[in-house]
N, C-alpha and C positions, 0 to 999 in steps of 0.2 A: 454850472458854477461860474461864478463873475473870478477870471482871471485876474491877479496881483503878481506886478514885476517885484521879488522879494531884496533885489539887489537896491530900487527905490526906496523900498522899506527899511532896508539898515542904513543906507546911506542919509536919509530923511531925520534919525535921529544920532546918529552918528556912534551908537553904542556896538552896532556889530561886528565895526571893523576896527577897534579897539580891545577887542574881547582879546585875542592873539595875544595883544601888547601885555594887557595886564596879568593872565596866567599866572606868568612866573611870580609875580609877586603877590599873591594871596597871602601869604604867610608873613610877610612882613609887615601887614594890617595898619598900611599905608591910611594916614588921614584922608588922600585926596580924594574928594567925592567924583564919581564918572559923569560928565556935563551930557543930562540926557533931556530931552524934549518933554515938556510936563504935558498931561493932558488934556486936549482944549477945555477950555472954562466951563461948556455947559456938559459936560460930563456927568452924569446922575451918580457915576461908580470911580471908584478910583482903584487902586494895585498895589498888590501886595506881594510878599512871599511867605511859603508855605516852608518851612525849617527844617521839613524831611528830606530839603534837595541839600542842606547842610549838614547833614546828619555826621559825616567824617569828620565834622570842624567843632569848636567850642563856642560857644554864647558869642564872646568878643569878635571873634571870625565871623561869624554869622552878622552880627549887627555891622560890622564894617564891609561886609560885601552888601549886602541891602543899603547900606550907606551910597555906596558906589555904583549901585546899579539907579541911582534913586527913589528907590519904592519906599513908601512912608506908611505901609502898615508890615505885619509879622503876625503867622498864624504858628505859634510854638511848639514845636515835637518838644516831648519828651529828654530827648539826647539832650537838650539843651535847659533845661530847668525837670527835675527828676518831681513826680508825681508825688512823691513822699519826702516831698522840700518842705521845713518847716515857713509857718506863716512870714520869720525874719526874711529868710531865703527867697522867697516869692517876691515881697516887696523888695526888696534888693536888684533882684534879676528886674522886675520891672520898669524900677527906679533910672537905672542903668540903659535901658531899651528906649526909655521915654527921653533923657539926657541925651542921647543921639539922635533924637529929632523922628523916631518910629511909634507908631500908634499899636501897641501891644493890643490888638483886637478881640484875638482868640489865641485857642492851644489846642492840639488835637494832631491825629487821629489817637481819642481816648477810649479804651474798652472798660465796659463795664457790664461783665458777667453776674456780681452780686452788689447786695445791695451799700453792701461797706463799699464796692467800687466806685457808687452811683454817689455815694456822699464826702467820697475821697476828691471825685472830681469836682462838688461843686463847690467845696470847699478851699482847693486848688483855686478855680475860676475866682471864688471871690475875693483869696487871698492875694492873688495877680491884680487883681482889678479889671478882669476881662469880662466883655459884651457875650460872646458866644461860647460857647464848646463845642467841638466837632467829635464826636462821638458814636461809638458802637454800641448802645446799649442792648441785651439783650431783650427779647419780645416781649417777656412774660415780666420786663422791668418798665416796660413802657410808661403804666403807670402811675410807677414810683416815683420816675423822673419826671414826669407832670406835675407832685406833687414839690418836688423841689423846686421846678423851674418857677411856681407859685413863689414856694417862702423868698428864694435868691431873686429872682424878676433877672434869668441869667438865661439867653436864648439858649436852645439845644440842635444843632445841625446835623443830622444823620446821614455819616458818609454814605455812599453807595460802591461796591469795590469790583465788580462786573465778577467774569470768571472764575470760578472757586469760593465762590462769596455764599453761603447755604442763607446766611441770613438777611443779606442787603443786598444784594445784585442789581439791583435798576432802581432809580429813579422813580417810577411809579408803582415797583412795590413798596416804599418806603410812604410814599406818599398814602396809597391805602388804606397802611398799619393806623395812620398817624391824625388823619384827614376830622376823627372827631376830638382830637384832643385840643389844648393847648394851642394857640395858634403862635406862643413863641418857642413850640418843637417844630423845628422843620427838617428842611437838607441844606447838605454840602454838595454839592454839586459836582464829582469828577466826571466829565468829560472825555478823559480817556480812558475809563472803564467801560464808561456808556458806548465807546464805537469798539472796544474788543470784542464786546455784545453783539458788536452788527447793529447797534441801535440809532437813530436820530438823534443827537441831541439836540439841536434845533427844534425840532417835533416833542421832545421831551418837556424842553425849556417852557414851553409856551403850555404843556399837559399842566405840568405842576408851579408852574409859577407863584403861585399863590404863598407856595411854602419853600422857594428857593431862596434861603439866607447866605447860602454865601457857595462860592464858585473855586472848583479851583481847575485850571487849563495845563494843558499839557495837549503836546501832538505824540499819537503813534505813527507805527511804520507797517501795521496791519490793522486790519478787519474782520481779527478774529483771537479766540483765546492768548497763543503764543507773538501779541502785537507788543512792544516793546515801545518807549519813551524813545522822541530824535525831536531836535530841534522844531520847535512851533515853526510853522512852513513848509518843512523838509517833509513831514509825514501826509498821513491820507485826511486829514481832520480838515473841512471845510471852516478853518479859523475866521475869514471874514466875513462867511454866512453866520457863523454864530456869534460874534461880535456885534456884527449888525441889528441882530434879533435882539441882544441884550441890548444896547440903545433903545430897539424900538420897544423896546418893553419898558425903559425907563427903571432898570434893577438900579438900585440904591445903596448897594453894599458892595464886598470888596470881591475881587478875581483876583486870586492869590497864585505865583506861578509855583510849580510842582513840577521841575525837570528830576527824574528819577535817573537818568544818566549821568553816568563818570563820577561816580560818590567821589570820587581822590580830588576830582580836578572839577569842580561842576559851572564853575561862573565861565568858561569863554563858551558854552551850550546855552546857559542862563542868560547871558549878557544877547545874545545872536538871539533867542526867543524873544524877551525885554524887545529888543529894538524892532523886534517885525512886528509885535504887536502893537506897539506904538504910529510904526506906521501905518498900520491896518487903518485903527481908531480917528487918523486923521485923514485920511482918505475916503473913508463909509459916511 
């Protein structure tokens, strides 16, 4: 594996040694945005966050730390705009996300056991105004959701959740399920499921490409079931081999970050990933 000085990496955008400073003041949902290094111009993909690393905070918190970290897209949990938001509610929360300068993309991890779930979500989706849903739907709904993804012209991304997952665990089995459908049902791509697995995803990336919509990263601290979320760098995840694959593959859509650590306190983790990545990107 092609070694990366990570201290280069933060320094280079200058977001990770920053992270410390601003901590304490998350809550006081300070205007000033965090001056962080955009990414080069010929970039196919640009970056986002995933809002399950927000999950402790409110809509306003969440869009003012994404404000701060720079990231100009937002894949929406739940916690933060309720699935059973009426259509005003939607467009409001939208409204609101778009005002701040973020590209409301998607929303997701959504589950959908029945078929009222599968119409709740894309109803939700169209009400927001989003491009994708990131979604569990059940197998025997597959489908159904084909036949939605038709009327709404609204992609479907099928998360994959490694370990404990009966229904989605890898990347390529999702891809199997799905491979004569729709080609705007695809995957979400986690990354750090795929190596709790023991799996490639590198080797994965390039399996399923075809139908990988959208990404989300995260490093673990193992290479196996009980592997746990740590700072992009810190863990066992070959982030610049798999970076670089995504260039070379020319993905087109978003890598959304998903640090599942320190629900209370998550941005000086968030902020220290943000910057290694960035410096990865400009380095590869």
């Amino acid at each position: 594996m092609e070694k990366h000085n990570r201290r280069k990496f933060l320094k280079s955008t200058g977001i990770g040694l920053a992270a410390g400073a601003i901590a304490p003041r998350i809550l006081a949902l300070e205007t000033t945005v965090l001056k962080a290094s955009h990414l080069p111009v010929n970039e196919p993909f640009e970056l986002g966050l995933a809002s399950y690393t927000t999950r402790a905070f409110t809509l306003e918190q969440t869009i003012s730390m994404t404000q701060r970290l720079n990231l100009k897209h937002i894949c929406l949990k739940s916690f933060h705009l309720p699935l059973n938001a009426s259509e005003s509610e939607c467009k409001a929360a939208s409204d609101k996300i778009k005002a701040a300068g973020i590209d409301f993309y998607s929303a997701g991890v959504i589950y959908m056991n029945k078929k009222e779930e599968v119409d709740q979500a894309f109803n939700y989706a169209r009400a927001c105004g989003i491009r994708i849903i990131v979604g569990v739907p059940a197998i025997e709904l597959l489908s159904y959701a084909e036949t939605m993804i038709k009327q709404y012209n609204i992609m479907l991304a099928i998360h994959n959740h490694g370990p404990g997952d009966l229904v989605y665990p890898t990347v390529p089995g999702i891809y199997e399920k799905i491979i004569q459908l729709d080609e705007r049902m695809g995957i979400c791509m986690d990354i750090g499921h795929t190596v709790r697995l023991d799996r490639d995803p590198i080797a994965e990336l390039n399996q399923c490409f075809d139908r990988i919509l959208d990404i989300h990263v995260k490093d673990v601290d193992k290479r196996s079931a009980d592997g746990t979320t740590v700072e992009i760098g810190r863990g066992v995840i070959d982030i610049p081999g798999f970076l670089k694959e995504v260039k070379r593959l020319n993905f087109n859509g978003i890598i959304s970050f998903e640090h599942e650590k320190d629900e209370k306190d998550p941005l000086p983790g968030l902020a220290e990933s943000v910057g290694y990545v960035k410096g990865v990107l400009a380095s590869v």
